[in-house]
C-alpha positions as CSV (number, residue, x, y, z in Angstrom):
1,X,15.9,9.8,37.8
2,X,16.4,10.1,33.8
3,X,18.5,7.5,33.6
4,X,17.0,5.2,35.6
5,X,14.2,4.4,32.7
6,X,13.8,1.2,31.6
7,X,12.2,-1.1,29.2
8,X,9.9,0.2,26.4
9,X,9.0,4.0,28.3
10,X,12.8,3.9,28.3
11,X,13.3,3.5,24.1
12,X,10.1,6.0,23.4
13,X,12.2,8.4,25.6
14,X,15.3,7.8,23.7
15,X,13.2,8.2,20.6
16,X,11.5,11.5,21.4
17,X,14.7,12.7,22.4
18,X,16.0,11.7,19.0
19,X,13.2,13.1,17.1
20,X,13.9,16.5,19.6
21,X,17.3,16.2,18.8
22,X,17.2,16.6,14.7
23,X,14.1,18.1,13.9
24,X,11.4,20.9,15.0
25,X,8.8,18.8,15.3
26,X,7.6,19.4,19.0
27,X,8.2,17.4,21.7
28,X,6.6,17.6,25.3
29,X,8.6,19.4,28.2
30,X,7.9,16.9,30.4
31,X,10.0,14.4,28.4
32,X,13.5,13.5,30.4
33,X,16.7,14.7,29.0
34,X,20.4,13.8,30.2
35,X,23.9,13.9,28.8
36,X,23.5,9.6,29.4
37,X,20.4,9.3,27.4
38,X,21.7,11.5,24.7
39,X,24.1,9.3,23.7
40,X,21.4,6.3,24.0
41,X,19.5,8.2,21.8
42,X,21.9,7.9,19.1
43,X,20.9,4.3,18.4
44,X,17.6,6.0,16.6
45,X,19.5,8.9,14.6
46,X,19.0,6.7,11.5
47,X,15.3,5.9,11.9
48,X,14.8,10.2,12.6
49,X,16.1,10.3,8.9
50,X,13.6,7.5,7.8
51,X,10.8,9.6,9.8
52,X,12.1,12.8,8.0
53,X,12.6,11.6,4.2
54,X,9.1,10.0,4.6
55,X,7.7,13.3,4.7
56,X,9.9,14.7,2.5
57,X,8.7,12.4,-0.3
58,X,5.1,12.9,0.8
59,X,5.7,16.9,0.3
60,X,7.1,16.3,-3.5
61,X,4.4,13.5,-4.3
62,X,1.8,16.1,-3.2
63,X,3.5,19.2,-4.6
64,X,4.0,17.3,-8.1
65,X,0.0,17.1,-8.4
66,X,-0.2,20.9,-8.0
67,X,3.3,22.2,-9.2
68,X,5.7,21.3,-12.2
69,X,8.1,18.9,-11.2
70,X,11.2,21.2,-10.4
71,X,9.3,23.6,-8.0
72,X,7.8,20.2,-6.4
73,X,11.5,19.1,-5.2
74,X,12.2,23.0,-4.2
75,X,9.4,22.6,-2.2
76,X,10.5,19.1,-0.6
77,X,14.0,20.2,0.1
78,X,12.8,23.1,1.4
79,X,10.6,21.5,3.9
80,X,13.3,19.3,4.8
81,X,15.3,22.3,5.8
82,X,12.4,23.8,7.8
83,X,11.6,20.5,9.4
84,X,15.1,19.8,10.9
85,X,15.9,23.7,11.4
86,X,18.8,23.1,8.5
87,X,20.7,21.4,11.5
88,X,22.8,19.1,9.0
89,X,23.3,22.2,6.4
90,X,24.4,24.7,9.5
91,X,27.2,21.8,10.2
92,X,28.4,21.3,6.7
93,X,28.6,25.5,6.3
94,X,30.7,25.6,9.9
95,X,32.8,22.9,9.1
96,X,33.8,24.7,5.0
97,X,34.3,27.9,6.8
98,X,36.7,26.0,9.5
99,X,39.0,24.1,7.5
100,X,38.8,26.7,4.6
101,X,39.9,29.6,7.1
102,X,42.1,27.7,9.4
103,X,45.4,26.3,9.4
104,X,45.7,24.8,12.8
105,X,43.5,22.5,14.9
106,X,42.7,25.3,16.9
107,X,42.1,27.8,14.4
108,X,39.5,25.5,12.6
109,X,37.8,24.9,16.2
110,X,37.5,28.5,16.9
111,X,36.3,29.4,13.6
112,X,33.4,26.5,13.2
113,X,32.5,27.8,16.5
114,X,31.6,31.2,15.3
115,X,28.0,31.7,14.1
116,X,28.6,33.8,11.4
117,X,28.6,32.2,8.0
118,X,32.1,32.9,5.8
119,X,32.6,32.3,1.8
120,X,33.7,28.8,2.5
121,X,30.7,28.0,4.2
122,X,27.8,30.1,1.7
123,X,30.4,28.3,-1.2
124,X,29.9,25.0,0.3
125,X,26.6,25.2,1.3
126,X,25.4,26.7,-2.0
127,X,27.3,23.7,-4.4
128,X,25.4,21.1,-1.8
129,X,22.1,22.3,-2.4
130,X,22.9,23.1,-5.9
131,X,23.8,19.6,-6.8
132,X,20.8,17.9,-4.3
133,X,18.3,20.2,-6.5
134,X,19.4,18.9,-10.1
135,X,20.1,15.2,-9.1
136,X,16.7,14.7,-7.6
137,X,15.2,17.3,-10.6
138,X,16.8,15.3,-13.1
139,X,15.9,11.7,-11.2
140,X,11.9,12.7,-11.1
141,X,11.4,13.6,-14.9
142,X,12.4,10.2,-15.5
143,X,11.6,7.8,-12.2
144,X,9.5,9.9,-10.0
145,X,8.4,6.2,-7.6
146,X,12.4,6.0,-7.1
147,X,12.9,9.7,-6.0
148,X,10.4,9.2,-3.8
149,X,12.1,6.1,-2.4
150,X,15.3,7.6,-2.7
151,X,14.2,10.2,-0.1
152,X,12.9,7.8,2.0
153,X,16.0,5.5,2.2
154,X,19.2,7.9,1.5
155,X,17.6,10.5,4.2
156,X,17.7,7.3,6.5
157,X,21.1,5.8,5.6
158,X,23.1,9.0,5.5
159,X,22.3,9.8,9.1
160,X,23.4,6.0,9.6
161,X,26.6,7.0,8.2
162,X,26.9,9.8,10.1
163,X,25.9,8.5,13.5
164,X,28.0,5.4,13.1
165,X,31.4,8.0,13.2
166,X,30.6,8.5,16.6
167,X,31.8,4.9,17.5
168,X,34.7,4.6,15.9
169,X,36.3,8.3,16.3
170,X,37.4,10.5,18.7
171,X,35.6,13.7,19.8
172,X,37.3,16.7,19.7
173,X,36.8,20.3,21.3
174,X,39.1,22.9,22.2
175,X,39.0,22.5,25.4
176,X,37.4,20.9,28.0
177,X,35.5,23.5,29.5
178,X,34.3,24.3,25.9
179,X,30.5,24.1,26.0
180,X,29.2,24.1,22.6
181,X,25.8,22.2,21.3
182,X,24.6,19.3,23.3
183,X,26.2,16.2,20.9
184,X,26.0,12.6,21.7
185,X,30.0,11.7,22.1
186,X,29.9,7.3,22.9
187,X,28.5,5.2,21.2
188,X,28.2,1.1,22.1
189,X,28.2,-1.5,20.1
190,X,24.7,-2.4,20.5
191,X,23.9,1.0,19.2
192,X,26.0,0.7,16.4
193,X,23.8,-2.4,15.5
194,X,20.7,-0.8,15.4
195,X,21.6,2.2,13.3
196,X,23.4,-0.4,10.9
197,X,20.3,-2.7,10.5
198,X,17.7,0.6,10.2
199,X,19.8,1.6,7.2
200,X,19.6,-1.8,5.4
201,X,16.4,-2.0,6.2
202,X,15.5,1.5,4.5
203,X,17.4,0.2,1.6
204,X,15.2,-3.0,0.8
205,X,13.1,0.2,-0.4
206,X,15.2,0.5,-3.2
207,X,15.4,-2.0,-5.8
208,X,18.1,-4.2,-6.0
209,X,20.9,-2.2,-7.6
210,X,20.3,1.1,-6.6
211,X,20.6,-0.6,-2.9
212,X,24.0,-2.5,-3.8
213,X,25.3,1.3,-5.0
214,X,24.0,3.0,-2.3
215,X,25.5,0.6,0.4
216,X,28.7,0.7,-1.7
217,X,28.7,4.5,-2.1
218,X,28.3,5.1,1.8
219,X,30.5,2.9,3.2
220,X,33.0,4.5,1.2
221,X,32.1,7.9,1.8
222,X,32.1,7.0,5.6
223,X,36.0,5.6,5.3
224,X,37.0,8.4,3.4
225,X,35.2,10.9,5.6
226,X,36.5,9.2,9.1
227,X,40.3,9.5,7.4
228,X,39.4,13.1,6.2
229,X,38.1,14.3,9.7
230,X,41.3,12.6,11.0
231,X,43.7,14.1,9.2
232,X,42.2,17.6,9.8
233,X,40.8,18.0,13.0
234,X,41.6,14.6,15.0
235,X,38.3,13.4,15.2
236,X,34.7,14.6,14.9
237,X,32.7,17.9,15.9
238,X,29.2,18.2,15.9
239,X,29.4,20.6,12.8
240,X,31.3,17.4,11.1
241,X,28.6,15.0,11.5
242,X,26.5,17.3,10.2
243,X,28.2,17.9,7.0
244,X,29.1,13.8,7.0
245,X,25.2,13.9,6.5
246,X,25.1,15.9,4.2
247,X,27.8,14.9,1.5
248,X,26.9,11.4,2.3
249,X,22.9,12.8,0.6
250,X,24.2,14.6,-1.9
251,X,26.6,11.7,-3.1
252,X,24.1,9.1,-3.0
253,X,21.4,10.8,-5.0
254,X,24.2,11.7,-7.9
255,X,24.9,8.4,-7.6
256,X,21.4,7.2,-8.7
257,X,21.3,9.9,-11.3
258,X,24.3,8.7,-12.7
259,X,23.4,4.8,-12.7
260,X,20.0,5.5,-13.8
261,X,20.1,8.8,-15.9
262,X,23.5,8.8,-17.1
């Protein structure tokens, strides 16, 4: 049985289904999937990002030998989008177009269910990628080696934030015999742990103070986000995990623009 695993085959499975999970890369059929090691598998959601902002930067550092600088960071957000399927960006666009067109709990449910995308949603989605385009553009004229770690590390320690919501809020659906997409929903403490000490670890990339400001910047975004997702919907969604990820990306690479730009 699936959950029966054990040992180290047991955390490569949990990894594979991680890596499954968030991107396209492909992963064997033969790997074992359950509900049980779903959730288990969130413990790696922040090493996924490391794994996906590594190749991110390697896409810009190649791209900038070939290609001016501006169309090198098109082409590494780009690839990021093709690499995880623009599974973060598809959340952040559900979740504008649920609270922007909804007044109730349900309403907002029902609508960031629906797989067409609304004005809240292309708004939303448009100002995010907007504003991830011109903070990295604007951070690789002048530090290219710290865009390339920024990728690296913020790509890791915004899914950190992210995943970490799932252990101290509630999820929410509209029903219980709502099926929507497969979402790890518990979290243990344990896991907790090793998402927490995979982000600090990707941010002894940065140096010193762009660390201290990043760690500051998404532990803040992750109160204020929690409270926000509270306040609006009771809890989290998939969709709101996503866009968590998201904001969390976009807010800590202005914040490096801004502390070492502005």
């Amino acid at each position: 049985m699936p959950d029966q695993l054990s040992g180290c085959r047991r955390q490569w499975i949990l990894l594979l289904i991680a890596i499954g999970f968030f991107t396209r890369i492909p992963i064997s059929t033969t790997v074992p999937f359950s509900k049980t090691l779903l959730n288990q598998a969130n413990r790696y959601f922040a090493l996924v990002g490391l794994l996906v902002g590594t190749l991110c930067a390697l896409i810009l550092y190649l791209a900038q030998l070939v290609f001016p600088l501006s169309i090198a960071v098109l082409l590494s957000i780009a690839f990021g989008i093709l690499l995880t399927g623009a599974f973060h960006e598809d959340g952040l666009a559900d979740l504008c177009d649920g609270l922007g067109g909804g007044w109730q709990v349900e309403q907002k449910l029902n609508i960031m269910k629906d797989s067409r995308l609304g004005t809240y949603g292309l708004l939303g989605l448009s100002l995010a990628l907007g504003l991830k385009y011109l903070a990295l553009s604007t951070l690789a004229q002048h530090q290219l080696n710290l865009t390339l770690l920024s990728l690296v590390s913020i790509h890791c320690v915004s899914r950190a934030v992210s995943a970490s919501l799932i252990f101290s809020y509630p999820y929410v659906q509209l029903d219980q015999a709502s099926k929507v997409k497969p979402l790890a929903q518990q979290q243990s403490m344990r896991e907790l742990l090793i998402v927490i000490v995979t982000a600090a670890l990707a941010l002894l990339l940065l140096p010193y103070i762009a660390a201290l400001a990043i760690a500051c910047g998404a532990l803040l975004i992750r109160q204020i986000s929690g409270w926000f997702l509270m306040c609006q919907l009771g809890g989290y969604t998939g969709d709101c995990l996503g866009a968590v990820q998201q904001v969390c990306e976009v807010s800590c690479y202005l914040l490096l623009t801004a502390l070492f730009i502005g």
